[in-house]
C-alpha positions as CSV (number, residue, x, y, z in Angstrom):
1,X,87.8,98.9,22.2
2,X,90.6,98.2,20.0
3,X,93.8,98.4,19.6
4,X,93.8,102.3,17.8
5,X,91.8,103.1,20.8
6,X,93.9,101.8,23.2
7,X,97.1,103.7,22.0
8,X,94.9,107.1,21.2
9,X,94.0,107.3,24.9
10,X,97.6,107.6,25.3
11,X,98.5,109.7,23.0
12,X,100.9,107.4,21.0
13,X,101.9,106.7,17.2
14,X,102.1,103.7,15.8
15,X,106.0,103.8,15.7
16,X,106.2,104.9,19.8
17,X,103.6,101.8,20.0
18,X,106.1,99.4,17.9
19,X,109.0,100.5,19.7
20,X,107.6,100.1,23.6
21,X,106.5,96.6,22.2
22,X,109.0,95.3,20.0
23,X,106.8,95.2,17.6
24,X,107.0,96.7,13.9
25,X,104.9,99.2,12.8
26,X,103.7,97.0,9.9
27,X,102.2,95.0,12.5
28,X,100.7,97.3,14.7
29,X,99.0,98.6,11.5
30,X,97.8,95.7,10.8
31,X,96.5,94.5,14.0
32,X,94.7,98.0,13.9
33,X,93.1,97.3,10.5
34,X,91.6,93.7,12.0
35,X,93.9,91.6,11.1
36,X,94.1,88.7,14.5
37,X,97.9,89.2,16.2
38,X,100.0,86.0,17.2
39,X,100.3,85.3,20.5
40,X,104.1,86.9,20.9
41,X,102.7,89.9,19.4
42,X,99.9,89.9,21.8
43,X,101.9,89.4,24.9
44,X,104.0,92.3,23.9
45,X,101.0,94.5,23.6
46,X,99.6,92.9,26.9
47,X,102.7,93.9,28.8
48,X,102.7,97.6,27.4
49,X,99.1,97.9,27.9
50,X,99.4,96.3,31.4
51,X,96.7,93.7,30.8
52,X,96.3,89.7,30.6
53,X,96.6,88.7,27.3
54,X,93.2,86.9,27.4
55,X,91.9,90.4,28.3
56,X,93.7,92.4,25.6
57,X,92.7,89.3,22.8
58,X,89.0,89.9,23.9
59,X,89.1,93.5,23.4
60,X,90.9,92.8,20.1
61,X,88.7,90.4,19.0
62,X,85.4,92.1,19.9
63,X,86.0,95.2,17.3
64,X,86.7,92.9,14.6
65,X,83.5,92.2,12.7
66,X,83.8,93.2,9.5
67,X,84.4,90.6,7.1
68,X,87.7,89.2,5.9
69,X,87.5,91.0,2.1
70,X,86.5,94.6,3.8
71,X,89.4,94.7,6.0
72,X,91.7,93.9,3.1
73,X,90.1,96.5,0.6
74,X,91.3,100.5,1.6
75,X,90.0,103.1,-0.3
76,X,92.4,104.8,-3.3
77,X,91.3,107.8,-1.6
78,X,92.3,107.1,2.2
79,X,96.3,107.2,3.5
80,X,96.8,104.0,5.1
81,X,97.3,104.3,9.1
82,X,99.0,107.7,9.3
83,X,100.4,108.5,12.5
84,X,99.6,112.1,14.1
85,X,102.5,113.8,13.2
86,X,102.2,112.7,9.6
87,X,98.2,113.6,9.3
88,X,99.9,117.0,11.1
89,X,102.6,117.7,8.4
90,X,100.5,116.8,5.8
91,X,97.5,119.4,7.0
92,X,99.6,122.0,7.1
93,X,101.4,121.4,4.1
94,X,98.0,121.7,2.4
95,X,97.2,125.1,4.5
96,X,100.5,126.4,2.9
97,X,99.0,125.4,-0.2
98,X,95.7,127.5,-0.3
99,X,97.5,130.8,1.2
100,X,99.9,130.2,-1.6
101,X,97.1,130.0,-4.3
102,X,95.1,132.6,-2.4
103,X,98.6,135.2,-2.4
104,X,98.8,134.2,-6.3
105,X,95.0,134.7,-7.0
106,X,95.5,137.7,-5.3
107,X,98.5,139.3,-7.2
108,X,97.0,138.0,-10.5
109,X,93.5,140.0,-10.1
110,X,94.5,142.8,-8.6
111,X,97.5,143.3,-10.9
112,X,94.3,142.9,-13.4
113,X,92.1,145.7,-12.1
114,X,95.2,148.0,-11.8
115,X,95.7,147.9,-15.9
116,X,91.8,148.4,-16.0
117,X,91.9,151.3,-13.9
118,X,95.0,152.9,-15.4
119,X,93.5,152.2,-19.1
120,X,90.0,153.6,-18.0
121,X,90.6,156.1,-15.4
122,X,94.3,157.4,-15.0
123,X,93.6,160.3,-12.6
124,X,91.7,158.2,-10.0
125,X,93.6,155.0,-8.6
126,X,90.3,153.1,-7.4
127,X,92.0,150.0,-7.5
128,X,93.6,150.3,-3.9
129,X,90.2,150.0,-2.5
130,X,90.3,146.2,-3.1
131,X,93.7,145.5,-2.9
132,X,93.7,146.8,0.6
133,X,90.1,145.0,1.5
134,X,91.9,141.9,-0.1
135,X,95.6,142.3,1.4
136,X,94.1,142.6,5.1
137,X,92.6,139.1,4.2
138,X,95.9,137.4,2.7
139,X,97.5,139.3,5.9
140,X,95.0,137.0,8.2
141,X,94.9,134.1,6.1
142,X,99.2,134.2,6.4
143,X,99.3,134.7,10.1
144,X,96.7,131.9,10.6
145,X,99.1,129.6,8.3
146,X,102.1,130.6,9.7
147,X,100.9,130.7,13.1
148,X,102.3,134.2,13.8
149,X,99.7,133.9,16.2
150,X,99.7,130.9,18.1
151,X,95.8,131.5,20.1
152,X,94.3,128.1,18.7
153,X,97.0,126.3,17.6
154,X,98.4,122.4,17.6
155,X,99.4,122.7,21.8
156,X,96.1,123.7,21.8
157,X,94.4,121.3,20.5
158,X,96.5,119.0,22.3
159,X,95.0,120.0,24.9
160,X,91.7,119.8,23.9
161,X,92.2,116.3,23.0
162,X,93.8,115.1,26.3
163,X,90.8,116.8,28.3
164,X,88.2,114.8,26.1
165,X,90.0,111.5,26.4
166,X,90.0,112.0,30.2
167,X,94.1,112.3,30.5
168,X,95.8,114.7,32.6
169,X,99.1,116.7,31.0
């Protein structure tokens, strides 16, 4: 089990971790990404952990395989050691995204059918039938975004999460 393990089961970022410890977050991250701690920074993670330090090193040292050039090669693609609220923020600022392109899409196309409709068939406005199919799903997609409705939502999932690591609220 290392050290990302270790402060998941309790629920912490790396910056509550780096505070409780003393410790900066640059370090945590790196002692999370294999890199071997020194032995203040391992005694400071003993004591907040409530272990020996021999016991904390061999759980430290046991998850770090990997050899020394793939620990120091992250992918473009990959945010280097976000903390929760961070990976939270940046999920929903990408679920405000799409219902923004979706409300867009939506005025764009229907706006589109409404000239077809008026320049084919002025006396029969069969353009609502979509825009109202279509509006009750940029209604839902909105409330799901803005969580207008809170059923499933991040306390949730807290939750969730607690109960499968086996901690108690």
């Amino acid at each position: 089990m290392g050290l990302r393990k270790l402060r998941l089961q309790r629920a912490w970022s790396q910056e509550h971790l780096a505070q409780v410890s003393g410790l900066s977050v640059r370090t945590i991250q790196r002692i999370e990404r294999g890199q071997s701690p020194s032995l203040d920074s391992l005694k400071s993670l003993a004591s907040v952990f409530e272990k020996s330090s021999s016991d904390l090193e061999s759980l430290l040292c046991g998850t770090n395989t990997q050899a020394p050039s793939e620990k120091a090669t992250p992918d473009m693609n990959t945010t280097i050691e976000n903390s929760a609220e961070e990976q939270r923020i940046i999920e929903h600022v990408k679920e405000l995204k799409g219902f923004y392109t979706h409300l867009i899409t939506y005025v764009v196309v229907i706006s589109f059918l409404l000239v077809i409709n008026l320049v084919t068939s002025a006396d029969y406005l069969w353009v609502i039938w979509p825009a109202l199919g279509w509006g009750i799903g940029i209604v839902n997609h909105g409330l799901n975004v803005f969580e207008v409705f809170n059923l499933f939502g991040a306390r949730w999932e807290r939750k969730q999460i607690e109960k499968r690591l086996g901690r108690k609220l």
